[in-house]
ZABAFI-395055 format. One record per atom (N, C-alpha, C, O, CB): residue number from 1; residue in three letters; atom name; x, y, z. Coordinates in nm, 2 decimals. Each point is the difference from the previous one (the first is absolute). Glycine has a CB too. Example, Ala and Ser with C-alpha at 12.3 -4.5 7.8 and 13.67 -1.06 7.14 Angstrom:
<lumgus>
<lumgu seq="1" type="ALA" atom="N" east="1.32" north="-0.57" up="0.78"/>
<lumgu seq="1" type="ALA" atom="CA" east="-0.09" north="0.12" up="0.00"/>
<lumgu seq="1" type="ALA" atom="C" east="0.09" north="0.12" up="0.00"/>
<lumgu seq="1" type="ALA" atom="O" east="0.10" north="0.00" up="0.07"/>
<lumgu seq="1" type="ALA" atom="CB" east="-0.29" north="-0.12" up="0.05"/>
<lumgu seq="2" type="SER" atom="N" east="0.15" north="0.23" up="-0.19"/>
<lumgu seq="2" type="SER" atom="CA" east="0.09" north="0.11" up="0.00"/>
<lumgu seq="2" type="SER" atom="C" east="-0.08" north="0.11" up="0.08"/>
<lumgu seq="2" type="SER" atom="O" east="0.05" north="0.11" up="0.01"/>
<lumgu seq="2" type="SER" atom="CB" east="0.07" north="-0.17" up="-0.23"/>
</lumgus>
This chain:
<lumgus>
<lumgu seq="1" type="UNK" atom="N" east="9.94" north="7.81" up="11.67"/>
<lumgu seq="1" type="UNK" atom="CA" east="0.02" north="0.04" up="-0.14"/>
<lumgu seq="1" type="UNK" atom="C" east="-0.06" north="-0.10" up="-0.09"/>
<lumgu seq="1" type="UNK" atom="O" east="0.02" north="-0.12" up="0.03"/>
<lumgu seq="1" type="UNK" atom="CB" east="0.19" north="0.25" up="0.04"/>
<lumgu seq="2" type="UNK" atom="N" east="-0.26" north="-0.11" up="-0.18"/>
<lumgu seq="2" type="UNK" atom="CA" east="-0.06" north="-0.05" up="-0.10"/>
<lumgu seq="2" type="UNK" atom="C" east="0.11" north="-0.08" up="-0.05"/>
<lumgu seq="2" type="UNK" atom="O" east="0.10" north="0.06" up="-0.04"/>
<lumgu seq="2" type="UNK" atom="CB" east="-0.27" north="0.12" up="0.00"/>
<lumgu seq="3" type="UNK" atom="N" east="0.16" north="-0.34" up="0.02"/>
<lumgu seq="3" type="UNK" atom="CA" east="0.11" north="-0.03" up="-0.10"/>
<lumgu seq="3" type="UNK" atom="C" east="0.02" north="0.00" up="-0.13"/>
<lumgu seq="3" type="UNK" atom="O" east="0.07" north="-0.08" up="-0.07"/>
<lumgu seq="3" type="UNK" atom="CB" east="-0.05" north="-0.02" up="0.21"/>
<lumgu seq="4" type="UNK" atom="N" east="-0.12" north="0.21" up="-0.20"/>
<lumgu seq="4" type="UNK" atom="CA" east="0.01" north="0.03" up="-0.13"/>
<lumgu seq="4" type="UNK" atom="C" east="0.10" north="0.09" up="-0.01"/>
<lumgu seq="4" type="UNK" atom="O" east="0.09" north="0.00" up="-0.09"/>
<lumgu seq="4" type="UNK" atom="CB" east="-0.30" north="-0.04" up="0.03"/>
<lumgu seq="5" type="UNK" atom="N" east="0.20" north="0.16" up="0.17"/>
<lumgu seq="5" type="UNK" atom="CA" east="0.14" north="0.09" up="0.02"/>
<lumgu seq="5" type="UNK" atom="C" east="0.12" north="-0.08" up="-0.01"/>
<lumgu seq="5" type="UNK" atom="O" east="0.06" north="0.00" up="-0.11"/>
<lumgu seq="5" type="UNK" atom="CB" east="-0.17" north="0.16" up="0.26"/>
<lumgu seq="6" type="UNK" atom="N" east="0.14" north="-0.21" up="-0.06"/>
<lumgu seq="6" type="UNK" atom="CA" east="0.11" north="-0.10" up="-0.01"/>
<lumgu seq="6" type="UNK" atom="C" east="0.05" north="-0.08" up="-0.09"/>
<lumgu seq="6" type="UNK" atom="O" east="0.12" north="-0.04" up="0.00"/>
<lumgu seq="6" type="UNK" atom="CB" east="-0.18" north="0.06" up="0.17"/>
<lumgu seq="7" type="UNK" atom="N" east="-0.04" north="-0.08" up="-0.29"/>
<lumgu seq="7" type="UNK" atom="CA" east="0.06" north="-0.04" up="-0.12"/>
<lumgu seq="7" type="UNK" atom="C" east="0.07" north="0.11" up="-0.12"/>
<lumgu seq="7" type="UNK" atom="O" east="0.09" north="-0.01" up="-0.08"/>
<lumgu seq="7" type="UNK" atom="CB" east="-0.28" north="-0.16" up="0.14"/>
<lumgu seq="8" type="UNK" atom="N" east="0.11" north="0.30" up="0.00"/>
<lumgu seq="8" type="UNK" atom="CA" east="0.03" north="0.09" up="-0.07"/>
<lumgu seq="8" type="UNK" atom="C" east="0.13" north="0.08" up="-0.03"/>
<lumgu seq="8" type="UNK" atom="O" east="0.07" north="0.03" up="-0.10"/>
<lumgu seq="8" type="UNK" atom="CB" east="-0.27" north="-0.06" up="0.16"/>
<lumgu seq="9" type="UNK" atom="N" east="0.20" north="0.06" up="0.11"/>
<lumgu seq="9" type="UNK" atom="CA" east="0.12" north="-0.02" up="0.08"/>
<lumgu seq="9" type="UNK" atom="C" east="0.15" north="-0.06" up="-0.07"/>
<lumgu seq="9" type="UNK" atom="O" east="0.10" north="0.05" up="-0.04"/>
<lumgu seq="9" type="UNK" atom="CB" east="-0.29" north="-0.08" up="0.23"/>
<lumgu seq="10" type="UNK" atom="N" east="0.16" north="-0.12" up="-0.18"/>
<lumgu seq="10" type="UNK" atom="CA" east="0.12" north="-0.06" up="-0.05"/>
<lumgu seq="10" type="UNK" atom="C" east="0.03" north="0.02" up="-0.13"/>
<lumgu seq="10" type="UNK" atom="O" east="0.12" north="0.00" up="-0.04"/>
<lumgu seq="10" type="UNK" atom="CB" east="-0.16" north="-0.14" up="0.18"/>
<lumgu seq="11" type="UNK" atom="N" east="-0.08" north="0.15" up="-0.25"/>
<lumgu seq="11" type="UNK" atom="CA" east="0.04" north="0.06" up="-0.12"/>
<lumgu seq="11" type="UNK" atom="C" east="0.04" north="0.11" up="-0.01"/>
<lumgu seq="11" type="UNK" atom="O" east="0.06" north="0.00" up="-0.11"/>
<lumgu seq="11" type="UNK" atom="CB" east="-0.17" north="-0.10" up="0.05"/>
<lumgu seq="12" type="UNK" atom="N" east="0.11" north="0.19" up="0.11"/>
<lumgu seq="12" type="UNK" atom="CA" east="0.07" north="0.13" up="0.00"/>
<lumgu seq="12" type="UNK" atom="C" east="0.12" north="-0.01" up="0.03"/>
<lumgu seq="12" type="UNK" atom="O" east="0.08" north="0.07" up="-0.06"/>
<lumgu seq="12" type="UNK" atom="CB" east="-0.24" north="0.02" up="0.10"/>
<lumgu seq="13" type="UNK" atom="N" east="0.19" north="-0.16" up="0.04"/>
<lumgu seq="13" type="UNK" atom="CA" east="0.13" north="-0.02" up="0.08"/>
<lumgu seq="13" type="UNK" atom="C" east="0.11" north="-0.10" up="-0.08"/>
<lumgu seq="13" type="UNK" atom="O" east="0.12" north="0.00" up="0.01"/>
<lumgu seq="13" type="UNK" atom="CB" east="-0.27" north="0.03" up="0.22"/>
<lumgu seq="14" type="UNK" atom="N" east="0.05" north="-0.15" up="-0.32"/>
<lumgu seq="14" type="UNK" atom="CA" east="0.08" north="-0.10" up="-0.10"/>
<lumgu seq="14" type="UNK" atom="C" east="0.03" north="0.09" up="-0.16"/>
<lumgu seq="14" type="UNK" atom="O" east="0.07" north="-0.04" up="-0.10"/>
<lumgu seq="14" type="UNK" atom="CB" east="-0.22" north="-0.22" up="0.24"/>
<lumgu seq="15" type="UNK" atom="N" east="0.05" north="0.40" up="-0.12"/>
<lumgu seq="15" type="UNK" atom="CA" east="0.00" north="0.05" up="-0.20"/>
<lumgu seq="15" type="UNK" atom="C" east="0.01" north="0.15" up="0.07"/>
<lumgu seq="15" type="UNK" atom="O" east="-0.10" north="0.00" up="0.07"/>
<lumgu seq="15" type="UNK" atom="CB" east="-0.09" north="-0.20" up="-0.28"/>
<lumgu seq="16" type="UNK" atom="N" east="0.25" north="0.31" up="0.23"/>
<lumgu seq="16" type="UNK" atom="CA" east="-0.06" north="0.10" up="0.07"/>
<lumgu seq="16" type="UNK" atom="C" east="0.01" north="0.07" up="-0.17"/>
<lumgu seq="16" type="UNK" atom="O" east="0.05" north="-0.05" up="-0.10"/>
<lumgu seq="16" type="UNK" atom="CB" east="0.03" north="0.06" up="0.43"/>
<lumgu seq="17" type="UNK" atom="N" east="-0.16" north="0.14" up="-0.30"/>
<lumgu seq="17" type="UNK" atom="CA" east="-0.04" north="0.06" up="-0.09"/>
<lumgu seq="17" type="UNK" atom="C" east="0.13" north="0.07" up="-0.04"/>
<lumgu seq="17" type="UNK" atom="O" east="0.11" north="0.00" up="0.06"/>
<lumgu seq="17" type="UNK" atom="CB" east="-0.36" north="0.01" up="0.02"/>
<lumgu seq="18" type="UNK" atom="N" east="0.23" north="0.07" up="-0.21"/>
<lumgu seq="18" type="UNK" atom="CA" east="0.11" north="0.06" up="-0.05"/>
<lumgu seq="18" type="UNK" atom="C" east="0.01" north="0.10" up="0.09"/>
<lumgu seq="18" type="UNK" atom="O" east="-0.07" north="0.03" up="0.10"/>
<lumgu seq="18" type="UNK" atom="CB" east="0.07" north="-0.09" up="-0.33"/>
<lumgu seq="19" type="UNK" atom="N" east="0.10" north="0.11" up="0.17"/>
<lumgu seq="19" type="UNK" atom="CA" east="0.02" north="0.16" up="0.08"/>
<lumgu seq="19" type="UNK" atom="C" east="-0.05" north="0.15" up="-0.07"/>
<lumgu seq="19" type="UNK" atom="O" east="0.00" north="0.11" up="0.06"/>
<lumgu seq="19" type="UNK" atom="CB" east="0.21" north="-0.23" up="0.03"/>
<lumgu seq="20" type="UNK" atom="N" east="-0.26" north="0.08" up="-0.24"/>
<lumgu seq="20" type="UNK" atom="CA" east="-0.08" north="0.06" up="-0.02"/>
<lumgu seq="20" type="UNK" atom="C" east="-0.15" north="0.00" up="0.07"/>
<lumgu seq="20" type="UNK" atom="O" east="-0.06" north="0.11" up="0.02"/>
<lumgu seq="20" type="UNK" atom="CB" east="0.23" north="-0.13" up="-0.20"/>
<lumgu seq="21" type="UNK" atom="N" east="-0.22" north="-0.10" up="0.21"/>
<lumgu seq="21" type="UNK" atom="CA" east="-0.13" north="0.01" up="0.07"/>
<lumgu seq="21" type="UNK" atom="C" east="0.03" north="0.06" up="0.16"/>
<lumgu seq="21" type="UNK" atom="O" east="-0.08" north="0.07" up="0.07"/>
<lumgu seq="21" type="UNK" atom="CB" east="-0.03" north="-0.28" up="-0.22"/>
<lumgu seq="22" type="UNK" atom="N" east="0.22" north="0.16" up="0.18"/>
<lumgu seq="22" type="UNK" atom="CA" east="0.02" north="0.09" up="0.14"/>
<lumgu seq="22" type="UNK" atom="C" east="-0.01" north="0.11" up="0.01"/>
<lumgu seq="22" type="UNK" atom="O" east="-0.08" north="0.05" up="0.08"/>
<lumgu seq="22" type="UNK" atom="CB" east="0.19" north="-0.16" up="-0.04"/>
<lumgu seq="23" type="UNK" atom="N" east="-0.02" north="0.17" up="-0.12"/>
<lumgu seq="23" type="UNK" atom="CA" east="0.00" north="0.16" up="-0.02"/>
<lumgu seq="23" type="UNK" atom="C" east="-0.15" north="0.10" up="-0.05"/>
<lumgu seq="23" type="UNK" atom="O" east="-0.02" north="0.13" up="0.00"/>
<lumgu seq="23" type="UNK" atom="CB" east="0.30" north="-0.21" up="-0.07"/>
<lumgu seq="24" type="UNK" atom="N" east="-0.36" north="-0.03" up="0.02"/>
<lumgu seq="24" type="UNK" atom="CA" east="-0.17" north="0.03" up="-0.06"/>
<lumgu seq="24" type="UNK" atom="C" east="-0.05" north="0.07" up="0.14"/>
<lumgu seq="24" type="UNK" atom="O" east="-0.03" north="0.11" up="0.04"/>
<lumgu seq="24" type="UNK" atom="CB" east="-0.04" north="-0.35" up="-0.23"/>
<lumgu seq="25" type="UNK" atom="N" east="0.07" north="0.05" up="0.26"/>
<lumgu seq="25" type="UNK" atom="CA" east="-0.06" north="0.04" up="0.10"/>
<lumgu seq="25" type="UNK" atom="C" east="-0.05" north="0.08" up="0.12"/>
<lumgu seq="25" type="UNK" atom="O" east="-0.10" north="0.03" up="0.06"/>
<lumgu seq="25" type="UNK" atom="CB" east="0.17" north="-0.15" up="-0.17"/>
<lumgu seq="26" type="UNK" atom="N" east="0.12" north="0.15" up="0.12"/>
<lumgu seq="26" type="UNK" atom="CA" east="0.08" north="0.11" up="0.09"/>
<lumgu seq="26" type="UNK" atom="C" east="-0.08" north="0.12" up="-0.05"/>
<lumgu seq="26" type="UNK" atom="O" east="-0.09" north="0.06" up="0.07"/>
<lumgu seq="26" type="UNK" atom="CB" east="0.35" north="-0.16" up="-0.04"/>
<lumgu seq="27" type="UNK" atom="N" east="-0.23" north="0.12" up="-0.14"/>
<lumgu seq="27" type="UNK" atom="CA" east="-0.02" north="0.13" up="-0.06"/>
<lumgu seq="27" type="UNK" atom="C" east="-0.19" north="0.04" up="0.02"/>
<lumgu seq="27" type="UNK" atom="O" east="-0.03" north="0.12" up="0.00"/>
<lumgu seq="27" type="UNK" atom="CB" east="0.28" north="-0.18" up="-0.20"/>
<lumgu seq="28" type="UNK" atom="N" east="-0.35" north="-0.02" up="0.22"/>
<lumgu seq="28" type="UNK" atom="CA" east="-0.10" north="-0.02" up="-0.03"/>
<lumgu seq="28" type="UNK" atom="C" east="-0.06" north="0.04" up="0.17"/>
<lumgu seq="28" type="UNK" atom="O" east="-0.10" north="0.08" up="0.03"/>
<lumgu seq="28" type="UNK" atom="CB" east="0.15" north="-0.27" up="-0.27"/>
<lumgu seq="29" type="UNK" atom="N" east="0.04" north="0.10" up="0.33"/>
<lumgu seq="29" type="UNK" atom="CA" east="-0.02" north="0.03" up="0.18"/>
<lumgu seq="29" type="UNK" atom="C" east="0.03" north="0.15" up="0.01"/>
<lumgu seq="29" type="UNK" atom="O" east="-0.06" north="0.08" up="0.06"/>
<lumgu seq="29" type="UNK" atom="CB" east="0.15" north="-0.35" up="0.06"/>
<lumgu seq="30" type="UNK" atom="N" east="0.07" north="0.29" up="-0.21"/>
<lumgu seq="30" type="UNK" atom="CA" east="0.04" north="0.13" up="0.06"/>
<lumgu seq="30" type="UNK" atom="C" east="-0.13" north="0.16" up="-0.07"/>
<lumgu seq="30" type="UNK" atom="O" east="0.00" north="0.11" up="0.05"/>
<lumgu seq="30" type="UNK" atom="CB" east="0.35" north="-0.25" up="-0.05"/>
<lumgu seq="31" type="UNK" atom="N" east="-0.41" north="0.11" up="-0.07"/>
<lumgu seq="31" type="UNK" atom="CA" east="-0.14" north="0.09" up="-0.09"/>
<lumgu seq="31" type="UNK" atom="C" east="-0.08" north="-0.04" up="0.11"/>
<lumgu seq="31" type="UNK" atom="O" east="-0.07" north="0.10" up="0.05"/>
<lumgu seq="31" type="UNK" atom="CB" east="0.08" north="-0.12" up="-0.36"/>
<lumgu seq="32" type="UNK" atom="N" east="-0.03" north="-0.07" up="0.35"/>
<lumgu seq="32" type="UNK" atom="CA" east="-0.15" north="0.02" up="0.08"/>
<lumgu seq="32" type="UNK" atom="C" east="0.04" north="0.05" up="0.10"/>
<lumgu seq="32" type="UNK" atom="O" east="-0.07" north="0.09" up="0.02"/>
<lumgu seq="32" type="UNK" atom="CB" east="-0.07" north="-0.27" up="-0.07"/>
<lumgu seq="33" type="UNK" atom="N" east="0.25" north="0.18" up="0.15"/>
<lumgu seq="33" type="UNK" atom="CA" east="0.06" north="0.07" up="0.10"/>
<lumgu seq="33" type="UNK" atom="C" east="0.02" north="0.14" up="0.01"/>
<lumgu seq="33" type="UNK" atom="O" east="-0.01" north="0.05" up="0.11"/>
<lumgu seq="33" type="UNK" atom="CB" east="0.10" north="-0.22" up="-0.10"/>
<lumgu seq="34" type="UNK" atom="N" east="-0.07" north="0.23" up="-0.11"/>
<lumgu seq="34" type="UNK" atom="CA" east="0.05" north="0.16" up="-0.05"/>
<lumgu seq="34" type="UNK" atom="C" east="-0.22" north="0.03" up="0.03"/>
<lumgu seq="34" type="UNK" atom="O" east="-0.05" north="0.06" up="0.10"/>
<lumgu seq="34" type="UNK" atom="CB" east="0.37" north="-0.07" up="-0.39"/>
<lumgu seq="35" type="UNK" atom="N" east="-0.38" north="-0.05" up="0.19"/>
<lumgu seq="35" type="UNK" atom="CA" east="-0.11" north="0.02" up="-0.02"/>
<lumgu seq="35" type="UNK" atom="C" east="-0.05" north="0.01" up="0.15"/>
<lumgu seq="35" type="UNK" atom="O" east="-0.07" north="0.10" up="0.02"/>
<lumgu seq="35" type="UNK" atom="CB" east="0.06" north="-0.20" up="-0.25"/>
<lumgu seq="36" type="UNK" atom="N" east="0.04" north="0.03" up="0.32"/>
<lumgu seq="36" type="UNK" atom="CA" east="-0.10" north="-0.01" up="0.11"/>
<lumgu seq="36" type="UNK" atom="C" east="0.05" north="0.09" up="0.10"/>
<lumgu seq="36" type="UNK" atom="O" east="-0.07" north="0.03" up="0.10"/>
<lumgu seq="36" type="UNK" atom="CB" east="0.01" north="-0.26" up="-0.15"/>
<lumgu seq="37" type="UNK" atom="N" east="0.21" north="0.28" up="0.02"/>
<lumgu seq="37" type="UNK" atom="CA" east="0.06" north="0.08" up="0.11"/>
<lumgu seq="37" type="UNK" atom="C" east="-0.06" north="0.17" up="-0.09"/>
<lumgu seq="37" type="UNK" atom="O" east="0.01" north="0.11" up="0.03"/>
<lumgu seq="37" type="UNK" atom="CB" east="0.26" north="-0.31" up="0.10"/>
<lumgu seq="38" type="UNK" atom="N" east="-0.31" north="0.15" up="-0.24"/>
<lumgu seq="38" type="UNK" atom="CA" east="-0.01" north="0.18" up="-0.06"/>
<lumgu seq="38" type="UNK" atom="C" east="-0.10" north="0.00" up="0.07"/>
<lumgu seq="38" type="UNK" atom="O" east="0.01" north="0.09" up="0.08"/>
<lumgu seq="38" type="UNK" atom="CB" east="0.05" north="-0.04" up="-0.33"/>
<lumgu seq="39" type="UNK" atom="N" east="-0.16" north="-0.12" up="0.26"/>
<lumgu seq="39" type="UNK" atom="CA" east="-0.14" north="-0.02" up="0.03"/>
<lumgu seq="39" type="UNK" atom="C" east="0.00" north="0.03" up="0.13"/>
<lumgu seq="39" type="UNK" atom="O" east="-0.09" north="0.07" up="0.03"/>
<lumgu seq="39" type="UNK" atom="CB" east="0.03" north="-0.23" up="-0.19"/>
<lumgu seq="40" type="UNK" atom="N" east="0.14" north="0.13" up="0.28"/>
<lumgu seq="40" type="UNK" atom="CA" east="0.02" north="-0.01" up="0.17"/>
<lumgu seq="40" type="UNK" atom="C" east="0.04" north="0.17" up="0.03"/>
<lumgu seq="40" type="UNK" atom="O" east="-0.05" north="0.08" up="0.09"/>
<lumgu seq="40" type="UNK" atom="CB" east="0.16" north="-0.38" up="-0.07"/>
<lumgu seq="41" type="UNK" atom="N" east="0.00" north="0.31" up="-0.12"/>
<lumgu seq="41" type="UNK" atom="CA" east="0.06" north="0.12" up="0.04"/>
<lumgu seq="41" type="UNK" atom="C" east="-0.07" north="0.13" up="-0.02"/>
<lumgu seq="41" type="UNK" atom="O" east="-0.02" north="0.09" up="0.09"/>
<lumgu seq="41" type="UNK" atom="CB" east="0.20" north="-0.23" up="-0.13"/>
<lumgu seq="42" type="UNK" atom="N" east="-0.21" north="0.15" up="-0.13"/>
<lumgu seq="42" type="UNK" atom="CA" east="-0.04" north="0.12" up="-0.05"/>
<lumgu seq="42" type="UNK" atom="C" east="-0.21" north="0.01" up="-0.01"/>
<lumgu seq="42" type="UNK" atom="O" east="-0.07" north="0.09" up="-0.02"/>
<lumgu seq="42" type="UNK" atom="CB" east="0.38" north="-0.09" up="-0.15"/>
<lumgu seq="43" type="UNK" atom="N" east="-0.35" north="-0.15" up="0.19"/>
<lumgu seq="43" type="UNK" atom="CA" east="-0.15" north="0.01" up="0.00"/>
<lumgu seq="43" type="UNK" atom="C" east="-0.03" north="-0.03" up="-0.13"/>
<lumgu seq="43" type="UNK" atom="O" east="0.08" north="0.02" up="-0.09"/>
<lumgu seq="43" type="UNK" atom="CB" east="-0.11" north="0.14" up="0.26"/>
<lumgu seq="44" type="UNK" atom="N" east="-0.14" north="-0.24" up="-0.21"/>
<lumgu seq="44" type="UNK" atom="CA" east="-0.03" north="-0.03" up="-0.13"/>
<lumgu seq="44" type="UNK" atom="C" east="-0.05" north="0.16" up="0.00"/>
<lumgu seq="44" type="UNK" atom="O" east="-0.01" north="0.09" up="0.09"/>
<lumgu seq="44" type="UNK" atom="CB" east="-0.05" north="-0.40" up="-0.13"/>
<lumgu seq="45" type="UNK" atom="N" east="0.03" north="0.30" up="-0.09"/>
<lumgu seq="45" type="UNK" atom="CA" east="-0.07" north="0.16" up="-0.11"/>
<lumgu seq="45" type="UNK" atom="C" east="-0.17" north="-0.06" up="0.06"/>
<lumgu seq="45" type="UNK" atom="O" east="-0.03" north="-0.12" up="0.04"/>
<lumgu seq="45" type="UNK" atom="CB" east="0.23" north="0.18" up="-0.39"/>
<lumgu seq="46" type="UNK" atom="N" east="-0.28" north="0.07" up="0.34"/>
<lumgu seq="46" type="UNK" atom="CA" east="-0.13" north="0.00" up="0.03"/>
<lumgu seq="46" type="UNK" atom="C" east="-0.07" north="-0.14" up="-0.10"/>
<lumgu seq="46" type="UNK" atom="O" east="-0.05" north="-0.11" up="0.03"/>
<lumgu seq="46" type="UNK" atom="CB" east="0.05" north="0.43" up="0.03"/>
<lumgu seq="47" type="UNK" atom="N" east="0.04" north="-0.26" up="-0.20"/>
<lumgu seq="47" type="UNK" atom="CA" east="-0.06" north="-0.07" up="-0.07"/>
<lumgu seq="47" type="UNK" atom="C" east="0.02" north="-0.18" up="-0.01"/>
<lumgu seq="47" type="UNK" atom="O" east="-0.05" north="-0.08" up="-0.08"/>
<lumgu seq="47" type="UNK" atom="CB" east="0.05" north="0.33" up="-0.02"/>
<lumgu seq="48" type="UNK" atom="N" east="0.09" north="-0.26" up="0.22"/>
<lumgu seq="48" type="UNK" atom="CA" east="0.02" north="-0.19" up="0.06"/>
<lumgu seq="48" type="UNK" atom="C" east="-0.11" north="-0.01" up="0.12"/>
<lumgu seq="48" type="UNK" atom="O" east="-0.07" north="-0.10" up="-0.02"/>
<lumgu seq="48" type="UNK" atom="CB" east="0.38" north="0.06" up="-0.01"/>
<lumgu seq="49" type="UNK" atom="N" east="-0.32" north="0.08" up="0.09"/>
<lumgu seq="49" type="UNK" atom="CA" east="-0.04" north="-0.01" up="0.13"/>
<lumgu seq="49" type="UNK" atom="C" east="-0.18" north="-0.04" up="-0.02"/>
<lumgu seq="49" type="UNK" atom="O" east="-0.07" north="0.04" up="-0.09"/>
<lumgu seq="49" type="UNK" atom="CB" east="0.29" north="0.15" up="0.19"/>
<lumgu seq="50" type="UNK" atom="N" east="-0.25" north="-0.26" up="0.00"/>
<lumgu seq="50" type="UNK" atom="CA" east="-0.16" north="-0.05" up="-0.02"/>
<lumgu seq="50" type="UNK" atom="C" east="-0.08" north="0.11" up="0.04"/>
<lumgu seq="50" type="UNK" atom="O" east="-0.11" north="0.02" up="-0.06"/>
<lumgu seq="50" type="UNK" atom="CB" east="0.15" north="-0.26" up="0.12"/>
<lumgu seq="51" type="UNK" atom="N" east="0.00" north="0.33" up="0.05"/>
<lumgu seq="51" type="UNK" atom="CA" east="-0.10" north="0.11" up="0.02"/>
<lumgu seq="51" type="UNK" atom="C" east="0.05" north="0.14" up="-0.06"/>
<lumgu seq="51" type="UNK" atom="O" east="0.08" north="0.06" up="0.08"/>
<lumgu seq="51" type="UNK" atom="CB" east="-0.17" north="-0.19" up="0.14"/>
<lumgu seq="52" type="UNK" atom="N" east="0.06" north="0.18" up="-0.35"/>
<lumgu seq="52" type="UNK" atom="CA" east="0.05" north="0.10" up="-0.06"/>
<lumgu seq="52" type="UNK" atom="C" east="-0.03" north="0.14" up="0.12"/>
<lumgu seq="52" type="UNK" atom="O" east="-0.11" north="0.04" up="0.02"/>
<lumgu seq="52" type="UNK" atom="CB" east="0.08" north="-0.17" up="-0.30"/>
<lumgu seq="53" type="UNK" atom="N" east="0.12" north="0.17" up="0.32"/>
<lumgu seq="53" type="UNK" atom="CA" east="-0.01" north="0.15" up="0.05"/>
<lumgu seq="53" type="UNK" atom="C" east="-0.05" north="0.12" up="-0.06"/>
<lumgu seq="53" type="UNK" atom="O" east="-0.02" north="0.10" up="0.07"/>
<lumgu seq="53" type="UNK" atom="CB" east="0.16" north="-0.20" up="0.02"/>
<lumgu seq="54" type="UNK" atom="N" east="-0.18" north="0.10" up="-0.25"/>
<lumgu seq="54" type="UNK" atom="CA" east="0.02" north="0.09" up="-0.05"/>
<lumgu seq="54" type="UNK" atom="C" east="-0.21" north="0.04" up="0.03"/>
<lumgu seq="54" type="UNK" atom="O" east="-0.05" north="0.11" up="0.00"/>
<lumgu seq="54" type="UNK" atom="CB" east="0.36" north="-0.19" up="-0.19"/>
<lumgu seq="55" type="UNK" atom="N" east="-0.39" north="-0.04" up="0.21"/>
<lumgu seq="55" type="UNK" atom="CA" east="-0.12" north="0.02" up="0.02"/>
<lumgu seq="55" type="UNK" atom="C" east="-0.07" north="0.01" up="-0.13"/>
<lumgu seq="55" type="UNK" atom="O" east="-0.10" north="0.07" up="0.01"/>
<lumgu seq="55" type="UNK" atom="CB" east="0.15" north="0.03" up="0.21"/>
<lumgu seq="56" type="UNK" atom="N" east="-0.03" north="-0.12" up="-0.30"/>
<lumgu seq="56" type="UNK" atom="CA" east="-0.09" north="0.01" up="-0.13"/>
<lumgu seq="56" type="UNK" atom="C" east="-0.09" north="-0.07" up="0.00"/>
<lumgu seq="56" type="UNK" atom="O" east="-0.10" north="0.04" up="-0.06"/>
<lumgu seq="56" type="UNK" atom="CB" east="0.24" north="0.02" up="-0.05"/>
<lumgu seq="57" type="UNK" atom="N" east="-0.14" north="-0.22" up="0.17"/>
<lumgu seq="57" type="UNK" atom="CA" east="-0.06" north="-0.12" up="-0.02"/>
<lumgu seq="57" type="UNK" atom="C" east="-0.04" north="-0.05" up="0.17"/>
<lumgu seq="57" type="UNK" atom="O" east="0.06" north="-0.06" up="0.08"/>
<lumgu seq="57" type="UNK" atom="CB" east="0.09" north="0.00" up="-0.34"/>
<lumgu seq="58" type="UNK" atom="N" east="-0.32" north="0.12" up="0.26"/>
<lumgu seq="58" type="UNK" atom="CA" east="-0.06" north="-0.04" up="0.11"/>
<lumgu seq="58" type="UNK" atom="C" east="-0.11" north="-0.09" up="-0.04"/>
<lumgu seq="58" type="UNK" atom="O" east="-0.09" north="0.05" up="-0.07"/>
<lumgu seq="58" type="UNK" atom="CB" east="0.17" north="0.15" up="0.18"/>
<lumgu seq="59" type="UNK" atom="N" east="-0.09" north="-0.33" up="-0.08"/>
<lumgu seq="59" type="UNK" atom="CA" east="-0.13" north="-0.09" up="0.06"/>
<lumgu seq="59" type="UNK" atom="C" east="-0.11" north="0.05" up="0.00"/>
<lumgu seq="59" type="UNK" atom="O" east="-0.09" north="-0.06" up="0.05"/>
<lumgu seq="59" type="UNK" atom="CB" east="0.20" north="-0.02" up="0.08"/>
</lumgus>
């Protein structure tokens, strides 16, 4: 492990963040999670996807 982590480490551990930035954060992991399970479960829209199905746009 890098001992820049580990300085970092101890500052977190000697000052930790509020609980307002906690709850940021949380809130920030729990949006990209929803996002990626919408994405797993229900599929992206045509208009995300690199090879459009719809065929309008040939080479």
């Amino acid at each position: 492990m890098n001992p820049r982590w580990l300085f970092r480490m101890s500052r977190w551990a000697q000052n930790p963040p509020s609980a307002g930035r906690v709850k940021f954060v949380f809130a920030i992991v729990a949006i990209c999670l929803l996002i990626a399970g919408a994405e797993y479960f229900i599929g992206l829209p045509d208009w995300m996807s690199v090879d459009p199905k719809s065929g309008r746009y040939r080479p």
